[in-house]
C-alpha positions in Angstrom: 6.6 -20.6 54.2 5.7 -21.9 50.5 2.5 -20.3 51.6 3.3 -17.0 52.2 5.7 -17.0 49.4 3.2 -18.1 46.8 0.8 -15.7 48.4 3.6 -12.2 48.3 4.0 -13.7 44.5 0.8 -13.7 43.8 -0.1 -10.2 45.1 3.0 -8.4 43.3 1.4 -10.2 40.3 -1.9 -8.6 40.6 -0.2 -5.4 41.6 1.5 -5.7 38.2 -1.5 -7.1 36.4 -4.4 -4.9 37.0 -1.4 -1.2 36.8 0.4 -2.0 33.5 -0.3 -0.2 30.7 -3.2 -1.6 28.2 -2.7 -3.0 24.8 -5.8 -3.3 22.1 -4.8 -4.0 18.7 -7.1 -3.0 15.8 -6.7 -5.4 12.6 -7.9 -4.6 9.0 -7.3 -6.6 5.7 -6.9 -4.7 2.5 -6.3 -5.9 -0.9 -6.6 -4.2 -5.0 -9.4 -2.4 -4.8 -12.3 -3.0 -7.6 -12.7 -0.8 -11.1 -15.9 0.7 -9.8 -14.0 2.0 -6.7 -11.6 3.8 -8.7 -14.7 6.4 -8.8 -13.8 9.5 -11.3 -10.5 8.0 -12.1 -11.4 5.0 -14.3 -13.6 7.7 -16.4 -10.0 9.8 -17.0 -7.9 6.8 -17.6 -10.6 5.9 -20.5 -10.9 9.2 -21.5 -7.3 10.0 -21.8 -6.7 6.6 -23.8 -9.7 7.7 -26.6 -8.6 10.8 -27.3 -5.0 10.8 -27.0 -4.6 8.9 -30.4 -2.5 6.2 -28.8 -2.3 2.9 -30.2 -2.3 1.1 -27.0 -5.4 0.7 -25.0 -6.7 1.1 -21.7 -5.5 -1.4 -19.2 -8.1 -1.3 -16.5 -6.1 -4.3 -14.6 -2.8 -2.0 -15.3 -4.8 0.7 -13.1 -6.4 -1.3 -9.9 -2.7 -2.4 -9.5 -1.3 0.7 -10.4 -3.5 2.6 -7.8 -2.9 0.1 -5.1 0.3 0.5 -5.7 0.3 4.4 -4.6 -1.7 3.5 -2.0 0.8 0.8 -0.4 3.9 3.7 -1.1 1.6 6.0 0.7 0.4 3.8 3.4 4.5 2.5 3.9 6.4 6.0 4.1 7.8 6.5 7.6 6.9 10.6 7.2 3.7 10.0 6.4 3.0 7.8 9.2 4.5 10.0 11.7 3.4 13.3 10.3 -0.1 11.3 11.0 0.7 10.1 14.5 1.5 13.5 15.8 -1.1 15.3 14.8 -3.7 12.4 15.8 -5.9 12.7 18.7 -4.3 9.4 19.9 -0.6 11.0 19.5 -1.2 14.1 20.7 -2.4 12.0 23.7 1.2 10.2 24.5 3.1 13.4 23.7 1.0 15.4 26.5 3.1 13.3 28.8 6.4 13.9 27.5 8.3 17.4 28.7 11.2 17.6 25.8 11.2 17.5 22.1 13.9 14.5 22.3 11.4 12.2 24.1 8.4 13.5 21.7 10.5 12.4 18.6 11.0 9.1 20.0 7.6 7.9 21.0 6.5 8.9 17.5 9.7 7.5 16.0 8.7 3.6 18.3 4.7 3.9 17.4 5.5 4.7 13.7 7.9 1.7 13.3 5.6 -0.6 15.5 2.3 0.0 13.6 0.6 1.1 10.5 2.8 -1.4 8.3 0.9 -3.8 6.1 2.1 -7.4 6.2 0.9 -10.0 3.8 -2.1 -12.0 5.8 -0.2 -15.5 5.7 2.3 -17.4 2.9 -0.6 -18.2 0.7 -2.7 -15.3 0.0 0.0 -12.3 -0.6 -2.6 -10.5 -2.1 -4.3 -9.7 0.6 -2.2 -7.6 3.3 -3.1 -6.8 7.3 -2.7 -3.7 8.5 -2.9 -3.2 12.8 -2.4 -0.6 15.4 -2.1 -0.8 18.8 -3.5 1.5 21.2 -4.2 2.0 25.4 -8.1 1.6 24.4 -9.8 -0.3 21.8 -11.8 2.9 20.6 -7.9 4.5 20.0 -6.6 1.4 18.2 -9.8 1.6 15.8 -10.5 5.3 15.1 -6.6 5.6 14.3 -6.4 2.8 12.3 -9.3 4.0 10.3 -8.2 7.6 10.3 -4.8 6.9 8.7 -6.2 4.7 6.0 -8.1 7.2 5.1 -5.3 9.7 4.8 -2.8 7.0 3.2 -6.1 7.1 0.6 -6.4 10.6 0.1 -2.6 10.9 -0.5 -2.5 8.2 -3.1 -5.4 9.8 -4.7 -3.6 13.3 -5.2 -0.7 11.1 -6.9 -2.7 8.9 -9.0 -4.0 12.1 -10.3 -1.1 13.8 -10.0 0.1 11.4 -12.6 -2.7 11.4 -14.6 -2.6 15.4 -15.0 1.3 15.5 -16.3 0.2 12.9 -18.8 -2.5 14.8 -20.6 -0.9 18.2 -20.0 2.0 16.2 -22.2 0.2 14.6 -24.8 -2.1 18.2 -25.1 1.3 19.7 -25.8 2.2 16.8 -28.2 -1.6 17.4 -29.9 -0.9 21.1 -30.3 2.5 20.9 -31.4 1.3 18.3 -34.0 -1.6 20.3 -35.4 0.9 23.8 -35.4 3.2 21.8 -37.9 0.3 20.8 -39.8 -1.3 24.2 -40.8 2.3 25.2 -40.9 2.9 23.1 -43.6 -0.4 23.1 -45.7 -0.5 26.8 -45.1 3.2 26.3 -47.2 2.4 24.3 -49.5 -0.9 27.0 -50.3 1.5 29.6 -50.6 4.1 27.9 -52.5 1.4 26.6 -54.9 -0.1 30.5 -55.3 3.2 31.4 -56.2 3.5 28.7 -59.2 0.5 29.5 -60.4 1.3 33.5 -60.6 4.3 32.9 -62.4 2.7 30.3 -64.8 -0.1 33.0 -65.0 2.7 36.0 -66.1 4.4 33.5 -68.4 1.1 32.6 -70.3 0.7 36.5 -70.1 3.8 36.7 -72.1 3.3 34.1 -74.3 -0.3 35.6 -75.4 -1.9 32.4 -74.7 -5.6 32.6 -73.5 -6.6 29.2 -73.9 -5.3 25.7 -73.0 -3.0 24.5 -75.3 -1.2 20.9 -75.5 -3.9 18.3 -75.7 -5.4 18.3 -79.1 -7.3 15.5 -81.5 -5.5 16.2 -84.7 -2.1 16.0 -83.6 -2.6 13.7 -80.4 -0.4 15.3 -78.4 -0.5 15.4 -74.7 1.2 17.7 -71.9 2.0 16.8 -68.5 0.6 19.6 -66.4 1.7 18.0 -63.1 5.0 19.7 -64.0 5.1 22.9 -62.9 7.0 24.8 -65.9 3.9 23.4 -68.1 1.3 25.3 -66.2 1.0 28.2 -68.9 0.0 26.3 -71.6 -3.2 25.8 -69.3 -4.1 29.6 -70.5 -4.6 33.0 -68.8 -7.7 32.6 -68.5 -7.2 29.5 -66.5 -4.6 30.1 -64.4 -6.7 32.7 -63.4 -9.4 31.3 -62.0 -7.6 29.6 -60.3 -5.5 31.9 -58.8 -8.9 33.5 -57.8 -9.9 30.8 -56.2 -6.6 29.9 -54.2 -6.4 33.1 -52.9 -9.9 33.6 -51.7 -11.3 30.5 -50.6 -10.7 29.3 -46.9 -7.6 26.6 -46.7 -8.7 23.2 -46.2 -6.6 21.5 -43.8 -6.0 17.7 -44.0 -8.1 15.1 -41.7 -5.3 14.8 -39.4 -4.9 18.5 -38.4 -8.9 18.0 -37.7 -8.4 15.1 -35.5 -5.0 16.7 -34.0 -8.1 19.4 -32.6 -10.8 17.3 -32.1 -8.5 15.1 -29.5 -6.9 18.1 -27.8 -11.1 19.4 -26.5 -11.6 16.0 -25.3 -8.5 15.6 -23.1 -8.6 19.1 -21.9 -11.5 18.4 -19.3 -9.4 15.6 -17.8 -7.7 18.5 -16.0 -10.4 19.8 -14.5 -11.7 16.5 -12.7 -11.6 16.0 -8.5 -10.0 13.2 -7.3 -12.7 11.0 -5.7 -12.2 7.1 -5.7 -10.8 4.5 -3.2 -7.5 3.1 -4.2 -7.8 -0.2 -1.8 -10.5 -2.5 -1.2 -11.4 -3.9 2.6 -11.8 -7.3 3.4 -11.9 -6.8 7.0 -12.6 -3.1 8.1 -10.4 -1.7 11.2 -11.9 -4.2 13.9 -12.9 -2.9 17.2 -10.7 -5.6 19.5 -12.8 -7.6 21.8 -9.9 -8.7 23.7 -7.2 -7.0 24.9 -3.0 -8.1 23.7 -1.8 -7.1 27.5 -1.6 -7.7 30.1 -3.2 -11.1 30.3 -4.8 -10.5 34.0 -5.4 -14.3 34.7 -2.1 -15.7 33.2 -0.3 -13.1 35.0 -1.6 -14.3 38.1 -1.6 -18.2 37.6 2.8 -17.2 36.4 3.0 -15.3 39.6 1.3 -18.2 41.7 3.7 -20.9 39.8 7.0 -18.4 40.7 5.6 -18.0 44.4 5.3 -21.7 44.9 8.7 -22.6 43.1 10.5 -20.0 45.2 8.8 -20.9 48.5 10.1 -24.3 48.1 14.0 -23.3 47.3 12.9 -21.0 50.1 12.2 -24.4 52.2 14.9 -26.5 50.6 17.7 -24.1 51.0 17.0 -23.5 55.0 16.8 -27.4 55.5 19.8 -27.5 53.6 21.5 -24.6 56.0 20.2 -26.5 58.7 22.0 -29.9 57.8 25.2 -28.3 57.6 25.2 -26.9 60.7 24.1 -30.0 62.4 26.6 -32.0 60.9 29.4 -29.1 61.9 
């Protein structure tokens, strides 16, 4: 009887072992990626930072973990992941099997929440995080795996840049603003200074004075024609030229409004840059399993062999326990 038993065991345990749905798991490690990885966007960064007239400077430390960052936000967001799954050849493959939009939702909703999420690799190195799927095959689990990283990438990319293009667009507007208030103001103080001069010019007009007056050897005396209501003792002819020349020569701008310029044409072709780069680094690449998670063929059948023989002997004991009874009744 323990014979048979262990024997009906063990064949519902094949049954069970070589039917039951396959699980290969597909492992990769990723971790911040390294500056010349960051592709066009390290060249930006540096950019933005050397014309943008900031004091600070460029943090290239700041970036890798600001990128990886993205990436991880990208890589983590429950939308993402199943916006991914069900347009994957893998999802579209476990949805074929499902009749209503209720069941569709929640396969996605289970493989999203089971997969895709990146886990530090063990207590000591947090740095470094694992990221697995699990799939029927081991050419599912892979691909997948490798296809959304890929995406999670691409996304983080388009933010990272994203990021980068609000920034200059900002500090153009900053640059433009600055040099407007500039000429504004020099362009003023031209006009203003035109207009001194015209009226110091009709005064010395008026006063019939020709040449510069106020400084002279014999009586040592000494004007100060910083002050404006002075100016006509400089002489018609004078004031004159330089009228002349105030009105006709180009206006000469300070350094700054220069600069101001100068910085705006070099940030402006930031804008125009493609996002290329990887925002994550591999230290393991999606692995192709070897061995599959489930079912375990051989431990299923040595379990179902153990069960068989512990139930064919309760099998045994209980009927020479039945039969005691009734032999002592």
């Amino acid at each position: 009887m323990i014979i048979a038993v262990t024997l009906l065991s063990i064949i519902l345990a094949a049954i069970y072992a070589f039917t039951a749905k396959e699980e290969w798991t597909s492992k990769a490690q990723i971790m911040v990626p390294k500056a010349v990885q960051l592709g066009s966007y390290l060249e930006a960064e540096r950019r933005y930072y050397r014309f943008s007239g900031l004091e600070s400077d460029f943090d290239v430390n700041g970036a890798l973990n600001n990128s990886f960052r993205l990436f991880l936000l990208e890589l983590q967001s429950s939308d993402n992941k199943q916006k991914f799954l069900k347009n994957s050849a893998y999802g579209q493959k476990i949805l074929a099997n499902l009749d209503d939009e209720t069941s569709k939702e929640i396969a996605i909703n289970k493989l999203a929440e089971k997969n895709l999420s990146p886990k530090p690799l063990n207590k000591d190195t947090k740095d470094i995080l694992e990221v697995t799927f699990t799939a029927d095959t081991a050419g599912d689990a892979q691909s997948t795996l490798q296809q959304y990283l890929t995406q999670a990438n691409s996304l983080a990319q388009v933010k990272i840049f994203e990021n980068l293009f609000e920034r200059t667009r900002e500090r153009i507007a900053t640059l433009q603003q600055l040099a407007i208030n500039t000429q504004k103001d020099t362009d003023q103080n031209k006009a203003n200074y035109i207009l001194t001069l015209k009226q110091a010019l009709a005064a010395a007009q008026t006063a019939n004075i020709m040449e510069p007056v106020g400084q002279t050897p014999s009586a040592n005396l000494l004007l100060d024609f910083t002050n404006n209501s002075a100016l006509f003792m400089l002489g018609t002819k004078y004031l004159q030229a330089q009228l002349t020349a105030w009105e006709n020569n180009p206006t000469i701008y300070p350094a700054a409004y220069y600069r101001y310029l100068q910085n705006i044409d070099g940030l402006k072709p930031i804008l125009n840059i493609k996002p290329t780069g990887v925002a994550f680094d591999y230290l393991q690449t999606p692995s192709l399993p070897l061995t599959k998670d489930k079912p375990r063929k051989a431990l299923i059948l040595v379990a179902g062999a153990l069960v068989g023989v512990i139930l064919g002997c309760l099998f045994v004991l209980l009927q020479q326990a039945i039969r005691s009874r009734r032999q002592t009744n």
